[in-house]
N, CA, C and O atoms as CSV, one atom per row, in Angstrom:
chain,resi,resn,atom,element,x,y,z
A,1,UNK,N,N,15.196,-34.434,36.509
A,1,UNK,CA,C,15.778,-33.575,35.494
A,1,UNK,C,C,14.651,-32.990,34.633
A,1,UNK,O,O,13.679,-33.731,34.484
A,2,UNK,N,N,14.616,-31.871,34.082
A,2,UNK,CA,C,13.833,-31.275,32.998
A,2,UNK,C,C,13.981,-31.786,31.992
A,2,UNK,O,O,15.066,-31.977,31.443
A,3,UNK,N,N,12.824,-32.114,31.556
A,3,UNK,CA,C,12.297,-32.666,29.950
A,3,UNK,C,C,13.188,-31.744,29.210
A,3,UNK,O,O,14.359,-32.078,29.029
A,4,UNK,N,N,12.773,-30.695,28.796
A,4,UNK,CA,C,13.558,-30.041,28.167
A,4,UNK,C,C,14.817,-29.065,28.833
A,4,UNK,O,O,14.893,-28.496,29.923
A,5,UNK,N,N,15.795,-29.141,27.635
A,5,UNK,CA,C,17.064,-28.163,28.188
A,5,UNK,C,C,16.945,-27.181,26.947
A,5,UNK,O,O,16.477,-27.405,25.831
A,6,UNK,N,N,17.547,-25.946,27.508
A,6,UNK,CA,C,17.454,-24.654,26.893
A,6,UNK,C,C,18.352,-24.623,25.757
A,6,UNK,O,O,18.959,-25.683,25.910
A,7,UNK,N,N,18.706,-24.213,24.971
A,7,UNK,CA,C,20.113,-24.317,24.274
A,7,UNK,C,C,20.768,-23.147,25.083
A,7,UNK,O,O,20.293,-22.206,25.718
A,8,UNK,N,N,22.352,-23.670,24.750
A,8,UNK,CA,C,23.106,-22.520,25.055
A,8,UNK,C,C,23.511,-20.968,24.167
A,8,UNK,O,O,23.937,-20.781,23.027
A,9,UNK,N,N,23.193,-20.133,25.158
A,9,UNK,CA,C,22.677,-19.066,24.753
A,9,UNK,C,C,23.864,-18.054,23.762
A,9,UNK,O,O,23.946,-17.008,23.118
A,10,UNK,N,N,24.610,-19.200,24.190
A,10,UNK,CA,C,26.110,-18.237,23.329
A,10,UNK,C,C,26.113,-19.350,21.849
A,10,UNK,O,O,26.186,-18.889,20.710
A,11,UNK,N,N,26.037,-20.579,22.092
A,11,UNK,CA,C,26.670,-21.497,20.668
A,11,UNK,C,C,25.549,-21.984,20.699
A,11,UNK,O,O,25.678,-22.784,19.772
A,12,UNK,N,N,24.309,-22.151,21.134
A,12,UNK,CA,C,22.920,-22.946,20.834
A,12,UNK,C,C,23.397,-24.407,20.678
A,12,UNK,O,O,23.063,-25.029,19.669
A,13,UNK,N,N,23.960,-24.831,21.379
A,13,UNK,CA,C,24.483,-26.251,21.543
A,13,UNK,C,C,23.056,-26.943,22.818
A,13,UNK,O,O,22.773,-26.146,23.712
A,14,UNK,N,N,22.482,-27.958,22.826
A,14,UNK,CA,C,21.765,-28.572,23.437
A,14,UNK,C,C,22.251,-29.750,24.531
A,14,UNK,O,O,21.514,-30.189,25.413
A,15,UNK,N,N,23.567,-30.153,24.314
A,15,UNK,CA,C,24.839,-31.141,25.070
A,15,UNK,C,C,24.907,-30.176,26.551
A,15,UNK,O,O,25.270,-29.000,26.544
A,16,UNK,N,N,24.561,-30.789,27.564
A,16,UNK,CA,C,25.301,-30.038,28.645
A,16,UNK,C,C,26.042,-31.266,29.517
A,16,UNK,O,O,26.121,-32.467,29.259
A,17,UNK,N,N,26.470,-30.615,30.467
A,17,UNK,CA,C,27.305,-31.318,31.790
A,17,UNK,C,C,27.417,-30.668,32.593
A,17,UNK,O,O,27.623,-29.463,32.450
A,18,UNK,N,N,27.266,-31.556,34.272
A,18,UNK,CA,C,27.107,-30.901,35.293
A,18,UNK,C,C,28.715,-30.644,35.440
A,18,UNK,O,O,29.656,-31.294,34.985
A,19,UNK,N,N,28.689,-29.438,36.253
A,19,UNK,CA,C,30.137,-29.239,36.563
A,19,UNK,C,C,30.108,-28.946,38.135
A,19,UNK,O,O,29.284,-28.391,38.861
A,20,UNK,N,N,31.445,-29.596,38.376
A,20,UNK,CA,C,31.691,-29.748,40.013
A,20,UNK,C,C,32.610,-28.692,40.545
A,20,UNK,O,O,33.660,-28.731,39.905
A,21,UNK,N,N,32.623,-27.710,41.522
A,21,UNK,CA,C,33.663,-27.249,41.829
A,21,UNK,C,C,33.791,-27.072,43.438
A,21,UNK,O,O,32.941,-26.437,44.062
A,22,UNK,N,N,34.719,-27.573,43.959
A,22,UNK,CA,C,34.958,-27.255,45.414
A,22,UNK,C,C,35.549,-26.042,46.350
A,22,UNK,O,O,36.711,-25.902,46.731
A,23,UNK,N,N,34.736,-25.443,46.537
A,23,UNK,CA,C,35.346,-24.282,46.836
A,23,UNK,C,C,34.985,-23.954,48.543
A,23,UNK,O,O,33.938,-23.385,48.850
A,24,UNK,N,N,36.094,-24.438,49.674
A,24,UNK,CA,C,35.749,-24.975,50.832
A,24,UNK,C,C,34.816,-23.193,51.674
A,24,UNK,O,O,35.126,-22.004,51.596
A,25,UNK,N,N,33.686,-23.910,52.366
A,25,UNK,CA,C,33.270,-24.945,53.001
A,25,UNK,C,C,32.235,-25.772,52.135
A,25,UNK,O,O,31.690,-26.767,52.613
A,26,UNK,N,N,31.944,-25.273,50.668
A,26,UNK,CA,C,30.824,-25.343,49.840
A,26,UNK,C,C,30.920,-26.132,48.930
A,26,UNK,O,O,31.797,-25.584,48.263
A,27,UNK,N,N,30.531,-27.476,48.141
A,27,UNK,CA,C,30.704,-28.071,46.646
A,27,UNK,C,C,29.216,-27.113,45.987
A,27,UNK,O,O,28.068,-26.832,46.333
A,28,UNK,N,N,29.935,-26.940,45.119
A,28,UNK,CA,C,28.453,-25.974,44.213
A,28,UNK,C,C,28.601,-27.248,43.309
A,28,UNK,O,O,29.336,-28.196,43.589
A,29,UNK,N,N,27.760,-27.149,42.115
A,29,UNK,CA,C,27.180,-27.741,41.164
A,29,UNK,C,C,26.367,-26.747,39.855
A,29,UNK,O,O,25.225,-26.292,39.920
A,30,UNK,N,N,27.368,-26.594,38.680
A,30,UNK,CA,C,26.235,-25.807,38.134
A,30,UNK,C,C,26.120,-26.552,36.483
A,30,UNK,O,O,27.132,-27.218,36.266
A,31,UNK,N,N,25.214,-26.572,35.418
A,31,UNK,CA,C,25.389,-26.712,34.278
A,31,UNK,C,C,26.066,-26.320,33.314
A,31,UNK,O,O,26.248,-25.104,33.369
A,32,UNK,N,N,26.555,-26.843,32.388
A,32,UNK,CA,C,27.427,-26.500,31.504
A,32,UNK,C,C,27.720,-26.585,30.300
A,32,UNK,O,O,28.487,-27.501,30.003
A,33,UNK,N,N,27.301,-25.818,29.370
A,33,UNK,CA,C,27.322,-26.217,27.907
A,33,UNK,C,C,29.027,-26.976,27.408
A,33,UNK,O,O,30.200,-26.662,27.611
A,34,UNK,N,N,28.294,-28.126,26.657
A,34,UNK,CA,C,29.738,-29.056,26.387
A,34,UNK,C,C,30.824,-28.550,25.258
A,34,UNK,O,O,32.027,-28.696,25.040
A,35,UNK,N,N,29.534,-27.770,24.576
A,35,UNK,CA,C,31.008,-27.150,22.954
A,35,UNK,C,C,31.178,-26.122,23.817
A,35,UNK,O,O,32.043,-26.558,24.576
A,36,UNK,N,N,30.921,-25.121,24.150
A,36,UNK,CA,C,31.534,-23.954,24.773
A,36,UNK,C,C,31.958,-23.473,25.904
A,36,UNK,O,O,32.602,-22.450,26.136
A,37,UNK,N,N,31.603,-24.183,26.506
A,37,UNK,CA,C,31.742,-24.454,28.080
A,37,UNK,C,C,31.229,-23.063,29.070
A,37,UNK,O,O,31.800,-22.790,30.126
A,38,UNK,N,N,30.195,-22.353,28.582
A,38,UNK,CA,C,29.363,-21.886,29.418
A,38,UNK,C,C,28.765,-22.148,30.540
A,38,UNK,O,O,28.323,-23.267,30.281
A,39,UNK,N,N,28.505,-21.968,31.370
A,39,UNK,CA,C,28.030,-22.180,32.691
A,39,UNK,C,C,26.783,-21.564,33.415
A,39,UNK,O,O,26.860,-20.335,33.416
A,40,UNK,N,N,25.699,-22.029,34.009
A,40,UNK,CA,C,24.894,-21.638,34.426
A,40,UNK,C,C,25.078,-21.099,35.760
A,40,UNK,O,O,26.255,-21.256,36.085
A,41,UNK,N,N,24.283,-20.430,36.820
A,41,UNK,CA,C,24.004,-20.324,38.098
A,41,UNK,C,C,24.230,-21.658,38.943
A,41,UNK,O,O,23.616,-22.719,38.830
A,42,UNK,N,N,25.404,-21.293,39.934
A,42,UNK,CA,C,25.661,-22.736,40.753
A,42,UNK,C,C,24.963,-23.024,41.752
A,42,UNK,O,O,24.751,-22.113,42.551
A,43,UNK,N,N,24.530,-24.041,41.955
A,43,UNK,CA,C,23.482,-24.481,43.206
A,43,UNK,C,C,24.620,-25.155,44.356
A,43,UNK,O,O,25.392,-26.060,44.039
A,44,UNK,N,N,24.579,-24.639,45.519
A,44,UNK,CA,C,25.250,-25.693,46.974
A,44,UNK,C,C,24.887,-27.060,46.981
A,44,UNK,O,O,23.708,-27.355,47.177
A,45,UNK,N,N,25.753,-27.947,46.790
A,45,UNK,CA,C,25.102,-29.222,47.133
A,45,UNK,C,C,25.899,-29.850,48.485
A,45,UNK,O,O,26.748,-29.183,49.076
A,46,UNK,N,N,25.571,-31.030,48.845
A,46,UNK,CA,C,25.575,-32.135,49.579
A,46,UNK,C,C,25.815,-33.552,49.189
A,46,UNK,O,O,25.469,-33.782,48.030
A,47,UNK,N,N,26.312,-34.562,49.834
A,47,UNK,CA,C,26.156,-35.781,49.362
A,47,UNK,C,C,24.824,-36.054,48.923
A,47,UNK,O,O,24.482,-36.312,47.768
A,48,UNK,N,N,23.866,-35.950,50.263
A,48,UNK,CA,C,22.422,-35.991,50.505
A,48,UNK,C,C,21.688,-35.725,49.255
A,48,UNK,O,O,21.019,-36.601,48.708
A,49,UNK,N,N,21.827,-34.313,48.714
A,49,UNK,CA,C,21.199,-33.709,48.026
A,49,UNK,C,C,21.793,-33.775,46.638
A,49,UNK,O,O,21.234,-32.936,45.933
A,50,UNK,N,N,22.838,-34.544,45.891
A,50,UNK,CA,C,23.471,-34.312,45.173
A,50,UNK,C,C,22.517,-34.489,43.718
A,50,UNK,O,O,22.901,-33.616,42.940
A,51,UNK,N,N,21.386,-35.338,43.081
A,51,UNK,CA,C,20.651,-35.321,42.397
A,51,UNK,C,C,19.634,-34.164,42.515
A,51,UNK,O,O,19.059,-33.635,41.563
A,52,UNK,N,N,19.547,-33.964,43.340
A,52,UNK,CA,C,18.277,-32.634,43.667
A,52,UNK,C,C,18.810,-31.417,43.380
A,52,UNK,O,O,18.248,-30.635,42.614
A,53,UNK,N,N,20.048,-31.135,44.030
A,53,UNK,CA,C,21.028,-30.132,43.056
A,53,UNK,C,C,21.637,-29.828,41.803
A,53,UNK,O,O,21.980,-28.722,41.386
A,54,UNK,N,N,21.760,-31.344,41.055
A,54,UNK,CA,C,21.904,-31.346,39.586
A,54,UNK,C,C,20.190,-30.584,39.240
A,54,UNK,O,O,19.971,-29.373,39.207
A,55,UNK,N,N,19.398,-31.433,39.069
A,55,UNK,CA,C,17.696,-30.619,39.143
A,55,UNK,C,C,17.995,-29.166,39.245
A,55,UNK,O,O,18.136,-28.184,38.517
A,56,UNK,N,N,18.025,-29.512,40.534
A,56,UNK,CA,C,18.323,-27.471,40.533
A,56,UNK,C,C,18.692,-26.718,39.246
A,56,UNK,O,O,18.068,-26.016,38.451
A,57,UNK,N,N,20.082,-27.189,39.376
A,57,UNK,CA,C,21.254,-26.408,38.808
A,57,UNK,C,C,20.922,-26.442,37.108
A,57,UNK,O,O,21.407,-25.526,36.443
A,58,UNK,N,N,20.087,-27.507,36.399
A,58,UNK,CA,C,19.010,-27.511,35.444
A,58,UNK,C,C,18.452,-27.058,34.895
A,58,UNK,O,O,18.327,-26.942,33.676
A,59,UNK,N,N,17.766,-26.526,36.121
A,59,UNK,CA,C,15.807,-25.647,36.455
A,59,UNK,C,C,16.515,-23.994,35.929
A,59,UNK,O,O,15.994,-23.109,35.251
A,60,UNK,N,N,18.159,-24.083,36.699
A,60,UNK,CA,C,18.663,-22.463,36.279
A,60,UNK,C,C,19.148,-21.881,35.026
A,60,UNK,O,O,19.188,-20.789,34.460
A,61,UNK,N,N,19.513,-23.152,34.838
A,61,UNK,CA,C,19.717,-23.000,33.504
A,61,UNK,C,C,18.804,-22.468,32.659
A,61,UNK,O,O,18.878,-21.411,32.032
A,62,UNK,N,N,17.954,-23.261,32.684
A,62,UNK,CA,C,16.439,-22.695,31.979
A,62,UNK,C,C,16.205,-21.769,32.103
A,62,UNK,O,O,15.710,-21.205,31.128
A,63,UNK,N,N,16.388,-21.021,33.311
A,63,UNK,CA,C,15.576,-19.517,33.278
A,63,UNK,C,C,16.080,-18.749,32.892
A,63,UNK,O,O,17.163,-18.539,33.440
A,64,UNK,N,N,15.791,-18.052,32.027
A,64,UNK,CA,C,16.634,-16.867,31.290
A,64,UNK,C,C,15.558,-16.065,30.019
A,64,UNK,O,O,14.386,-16.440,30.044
A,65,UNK,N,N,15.750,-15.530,29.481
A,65,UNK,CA,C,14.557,-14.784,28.693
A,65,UNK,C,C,15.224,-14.637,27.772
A,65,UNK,O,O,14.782,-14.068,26.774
């Protein structure tokens, strides 16, 4: 996971949560601000990969200008 998280860019809240959604053939995974419930860029995950995709889904959060 990243040391640091971005605030959210709508309520500057620093609280996130991963959010799950199944949408067949694909589980995405993306971040999610907890007071507002904003959402980042969703990453594909896997059982396999399911920590490496939270990471991901993280890393996207972050990027933004």
């Amino acid at each position: 996971m990243p040391k640091e998280v971005k605030p959210c860019p709508f309520c500057g809240s620093t609280e996130w949560v991963p959010s799950f959604h199944s949408d067949k053939p694909h589980t995405t995974v993306s971040v999610g601000c907890e007071d507002c419930d904003a959402e980042g860029p969703p990453v594909i995950i896997s059982e396999e990969n399911r920590e490496t995709a939270i990471a991901e889904a993280h890393k996207r959060w972050n990027i933004r200008k």
